[in-house]
N, C-alpha and C positions, 0 to 999 in steps of 0.2 A: 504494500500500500504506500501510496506518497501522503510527504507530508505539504500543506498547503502555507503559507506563510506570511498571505497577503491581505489575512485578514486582522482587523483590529479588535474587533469584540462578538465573540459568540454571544447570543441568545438564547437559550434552551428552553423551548415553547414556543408552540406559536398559533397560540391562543390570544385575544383579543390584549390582551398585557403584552406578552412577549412580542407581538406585532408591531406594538404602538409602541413599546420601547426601540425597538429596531428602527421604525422609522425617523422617531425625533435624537435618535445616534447618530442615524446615517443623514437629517439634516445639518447635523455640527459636523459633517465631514468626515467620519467615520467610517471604512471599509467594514459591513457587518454579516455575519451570517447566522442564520434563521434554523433551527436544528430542531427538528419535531420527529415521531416515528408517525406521524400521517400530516396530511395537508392542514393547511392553515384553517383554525376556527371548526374544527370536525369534533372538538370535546366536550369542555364548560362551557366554552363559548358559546355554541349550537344552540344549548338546552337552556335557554332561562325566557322570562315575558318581554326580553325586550325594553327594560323601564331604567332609565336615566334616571336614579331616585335623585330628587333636591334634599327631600325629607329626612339627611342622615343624622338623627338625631337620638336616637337606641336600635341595638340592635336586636333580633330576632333571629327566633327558630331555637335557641335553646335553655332548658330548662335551668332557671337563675339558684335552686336549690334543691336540697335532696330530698324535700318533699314534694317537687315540683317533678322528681326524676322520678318519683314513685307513683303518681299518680299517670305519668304520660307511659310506666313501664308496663303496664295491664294491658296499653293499646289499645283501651278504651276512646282513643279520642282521635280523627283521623289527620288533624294538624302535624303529629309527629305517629312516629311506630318507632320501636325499637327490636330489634334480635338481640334476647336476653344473650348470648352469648356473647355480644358487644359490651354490654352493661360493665362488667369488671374492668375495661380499658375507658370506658366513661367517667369511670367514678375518680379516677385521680385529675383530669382532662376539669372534672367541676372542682375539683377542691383547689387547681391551679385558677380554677375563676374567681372561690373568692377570697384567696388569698391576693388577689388583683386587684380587688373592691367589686369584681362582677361590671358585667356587660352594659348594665345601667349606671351605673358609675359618673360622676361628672366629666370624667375625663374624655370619655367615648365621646359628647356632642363635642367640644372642645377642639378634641384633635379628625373628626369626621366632617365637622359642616362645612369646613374652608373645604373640604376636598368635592364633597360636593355643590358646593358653589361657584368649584372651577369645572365639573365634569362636562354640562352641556355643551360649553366654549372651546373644549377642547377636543370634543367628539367632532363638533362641528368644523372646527377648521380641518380636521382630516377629512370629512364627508365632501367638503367642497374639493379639496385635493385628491382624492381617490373618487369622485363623479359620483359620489353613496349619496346626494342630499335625498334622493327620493323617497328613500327609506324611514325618514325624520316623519315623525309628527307631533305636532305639540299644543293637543288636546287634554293634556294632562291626565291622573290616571286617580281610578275611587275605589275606595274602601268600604263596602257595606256590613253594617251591625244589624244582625234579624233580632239580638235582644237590647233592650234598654239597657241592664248593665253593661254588655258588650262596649256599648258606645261609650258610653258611660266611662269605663275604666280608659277610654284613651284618652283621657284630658290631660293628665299631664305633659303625653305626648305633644299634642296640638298645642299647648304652651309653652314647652319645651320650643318648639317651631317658633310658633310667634315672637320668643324670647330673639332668637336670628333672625331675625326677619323674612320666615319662608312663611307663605302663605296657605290657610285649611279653608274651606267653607264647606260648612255643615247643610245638606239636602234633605228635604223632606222627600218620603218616596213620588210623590206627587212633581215635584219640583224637578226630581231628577229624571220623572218620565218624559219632559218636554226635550232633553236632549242625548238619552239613552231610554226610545219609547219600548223596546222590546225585551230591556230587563224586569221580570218580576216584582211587583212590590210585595213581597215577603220579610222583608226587612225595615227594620225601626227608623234607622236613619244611615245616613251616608256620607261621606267625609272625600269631598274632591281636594286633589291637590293640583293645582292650575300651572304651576311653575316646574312639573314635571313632564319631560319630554319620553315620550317612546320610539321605538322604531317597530319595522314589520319583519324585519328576518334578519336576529341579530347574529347569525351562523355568516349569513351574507353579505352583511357589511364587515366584518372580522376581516372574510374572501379579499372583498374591496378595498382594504388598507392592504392586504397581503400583496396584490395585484399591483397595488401604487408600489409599496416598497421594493419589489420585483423590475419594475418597469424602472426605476431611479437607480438598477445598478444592484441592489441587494442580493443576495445568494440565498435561498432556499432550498435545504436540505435535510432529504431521512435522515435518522441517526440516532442512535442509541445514547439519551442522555446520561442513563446508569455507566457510560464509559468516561463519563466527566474526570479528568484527573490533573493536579496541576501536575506539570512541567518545567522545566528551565526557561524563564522569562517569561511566563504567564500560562496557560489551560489548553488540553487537550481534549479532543473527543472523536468517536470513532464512528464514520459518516458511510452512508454508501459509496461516494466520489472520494475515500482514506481518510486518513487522518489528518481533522483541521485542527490548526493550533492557532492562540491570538494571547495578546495579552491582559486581556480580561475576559471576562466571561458574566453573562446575570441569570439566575438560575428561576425565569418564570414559568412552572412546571406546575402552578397548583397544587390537587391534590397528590401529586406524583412529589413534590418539592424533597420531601421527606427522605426518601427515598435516595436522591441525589447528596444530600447533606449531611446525613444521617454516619456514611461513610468517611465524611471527611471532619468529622467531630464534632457538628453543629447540630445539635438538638430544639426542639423549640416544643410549648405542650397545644398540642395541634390535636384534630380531628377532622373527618372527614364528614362531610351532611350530605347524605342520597339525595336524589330525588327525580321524580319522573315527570314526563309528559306523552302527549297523544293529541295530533289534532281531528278536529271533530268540521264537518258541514252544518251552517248554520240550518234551520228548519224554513221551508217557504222564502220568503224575503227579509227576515229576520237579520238585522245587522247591528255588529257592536264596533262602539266607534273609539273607545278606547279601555283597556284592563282593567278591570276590576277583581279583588280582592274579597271573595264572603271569607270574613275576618272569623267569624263565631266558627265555622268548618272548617278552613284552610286550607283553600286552594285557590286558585288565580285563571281567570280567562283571559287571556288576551288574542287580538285580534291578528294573524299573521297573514301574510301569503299563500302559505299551504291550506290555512284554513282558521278556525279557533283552535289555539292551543289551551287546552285545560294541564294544569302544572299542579302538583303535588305540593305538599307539608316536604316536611325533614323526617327522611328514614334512618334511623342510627345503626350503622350494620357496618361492617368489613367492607372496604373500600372494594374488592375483589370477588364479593360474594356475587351471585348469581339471583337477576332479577328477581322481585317479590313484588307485584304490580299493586297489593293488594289495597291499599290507599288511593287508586286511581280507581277501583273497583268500587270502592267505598263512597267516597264523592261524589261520582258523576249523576245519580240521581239527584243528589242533594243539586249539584250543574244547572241539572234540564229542570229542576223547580225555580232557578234563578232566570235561565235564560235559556230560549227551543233549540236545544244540540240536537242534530241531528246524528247520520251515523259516523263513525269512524273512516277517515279518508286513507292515513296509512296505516302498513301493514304491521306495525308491528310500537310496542311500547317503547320508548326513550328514556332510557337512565342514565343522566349525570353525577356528576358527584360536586360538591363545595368544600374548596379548603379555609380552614376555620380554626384561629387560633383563639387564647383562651381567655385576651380581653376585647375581644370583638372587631380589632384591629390589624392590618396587615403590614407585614417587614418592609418597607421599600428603604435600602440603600447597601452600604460595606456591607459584609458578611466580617463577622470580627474576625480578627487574628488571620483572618487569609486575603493576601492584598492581590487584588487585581478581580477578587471575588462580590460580583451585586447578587441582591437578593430583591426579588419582586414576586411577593407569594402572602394567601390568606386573607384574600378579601371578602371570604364568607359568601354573603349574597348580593354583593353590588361589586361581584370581577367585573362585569361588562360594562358596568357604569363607570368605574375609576380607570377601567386599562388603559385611557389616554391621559389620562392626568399622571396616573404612575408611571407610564412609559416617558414622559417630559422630566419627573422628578427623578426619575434613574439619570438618562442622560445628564440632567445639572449635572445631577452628585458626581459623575463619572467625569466630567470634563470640569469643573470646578469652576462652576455657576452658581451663586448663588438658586436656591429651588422657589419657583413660586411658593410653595405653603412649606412651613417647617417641619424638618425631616424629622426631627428628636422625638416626638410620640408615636413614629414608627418605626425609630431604630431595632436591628436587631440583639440589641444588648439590654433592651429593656427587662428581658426577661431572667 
């Protein structure tokens, strides 16, 4: 095998993170290559609603104590599932949460909302540069409560918000029938967020920055990140076209991150959140015009290309285990009493996975004690919302820019 020598900084991923940092490298003039074992945006990327959250103000999907882990471990509730076999590698995974202060924590809106306050801006100027705007739209995206309490207990959330100045308005079902007529009024109240953008196919715009980064000179290539190893002068790894070497390397692999790091002494208390989807044909002329959230069940319609995507809770299971749909199964009636799904368009169920560290926050910069080493990994459930903001705040750090938003509440040393 040759070795290749012309490159300056691998990227390992190339999922909508490891893309977006590849591109704003290679706008600071950086020789980069792109190292995935499949094509760009075929993973996490693929599988989410598509939502540009403004709203990062707590995070979600995991149970904040252990009487929380108790009640969600019966699998009574279809928002989360767990595979008790999983349970024992959770349980240390929460006690790292609250020994953290936990997810709700002051600190989480703090070091969150700058990031999402820059993501739409930053989505968007790649969309205009890779010809993706078509995919934008910015109808903002709702959240339905079918009980009173339901709604009820997210106040502090929406004040939380209002605190930053992100904007909620509360819908009566009535109210929200004039501009989502063919959602059910089954539910109490409804909670729009007007300053949240979506897209339709965010697998395809991943594609679309891949395709710009490609066309500007970039190298995209299979390869086996598990062969990550440094070398003399900076990182190796082991490619279909041999072995490339550069003198840096940033390890955006997600849920896989672990895996790559793990070997080279860098631990972090991480887990992984399953989760499925399935798109569906609307019924008759039935149309939804932007995602919504039945927050009391927990699952998510939004509106794609293929069709409606209906999106699962968080499945707590072995990143490797073998589909268990059974939470898509569970839902979907609960679905078609919200909104007329029709049948199943493709053939087969969609399982992603979320990488998810243990104060709701994701590493973006050095990897310690190993120089020439980035880290852009655990951004839970808004990868697709931050990959371009994180991919800008890698490159700073790497070419010694000051970062638009501050890096220190994502250092990987915090932990």
């Amino acid at each position: 095998m040759t070795v290749q020598n012309n490159i300056d900084v691998l990227v390992l991923g190339a999922g909508i993170v490891g893309v977006s940092a590849g591109l704003h490298l290679q706008r600071r003039g950086l020789s980069v290559a792109l190292v995935d074992r499949r094509d760009p945006g075929e993973e996490t990327s693929y599988g989410n609603a598509g939502i540009i959250v403004r709203e990062t103000v707590e995070a979600h999907g995991l149970p904040e104590t252990f009487a929380d882990l108790f009640s969600y471990a019966l699998n009574l509730k279809p928002e989360a599932r767990y595979d008790w076999r999983f349970l024992p590698r959770l349980i240390p995974f929460l006690a790292a949460m609250r020994r953290l202060g936990g997810t709700g924590h002051d600190a989480y809106p703090k070091a969150m909302v700058p990031l999402g306050a820059a993501a739409l801006g930053e989505h968007e100027a790649l969309m205009r540069a890779a010809g993706a705007g078509d995919y934008l739209r910015k109808e903002g995206w709702l959240r339905v409560f079918r009980s009173r309490k339901g709604f009820e207990a997210t106040a502090p959330m929406r004040e939380a918000a209002a605190h930053y100045g992100i904007e909620s308005q509360v819908l009566t079902p009535e109210a929200l029938s004039e501009i989502e007529p063919h959602i059910a009024p089954v539910f109490h109240r409804a909670v729009m967020w007007p300053g949240t953008a979506t897209v339709s196919d965010p697998g395809a715009v991943t594609k679309a920055y891949a395709r710009h980064f490609s066309a500007n000179g970039g190298a995209v290539l299979r390869g086996d990140a598990l062969s990550l190893r440094p070398v003399s002068g900076g990182w190796q790894v082991t490619t279909a076209d041999g072995e490339i070497s550069a003198p840096r390397a940033v390890v955006a692999l997600g849920p896989w991150s672990p895996d790559v790091l793990e070997p080279l002494g860098l631990s972090f208390p991480f887990i992984v959140e399953r989760g499925y989807h399935r798109h569906f044909a609307p019924r008759g002329n039935a149309v939804l015009g932007r995602p919504v959230l039945d927050a009391d069940i927990g699952y998510v319609l939004a509106p794609m290309t293929a069709g409606i995507r209906l999106t699962t809770g968080v499945e707590f299971a072995d990143r490797d285990a073998p589909k268990t749909p059974v939470q898509l199964a569970r839902v979907l009636p609960k679905a078609r009493e919200l909104f007329p799904l029709g049948e199943a368009v493709d053939d087969d169920v969609w399982l992603g996975c979320r990488p998810t560290l243990a104060d709701g926050r994701p590493i973006i910069g050095p990897a310690p004690g190993r120089d020439g080493l980035f880290l852009a990994f655990g951004h839970a459930h808004l990868g697709f919302t931050l990959g371009p903001i994180t991919g800008r705040l890698v490159a700073e750090a790497m070419t010694g820019e000051t970062p638009a938003v501050d890096l220190a509440p994502f250092a990987a040393d915090r932990f």
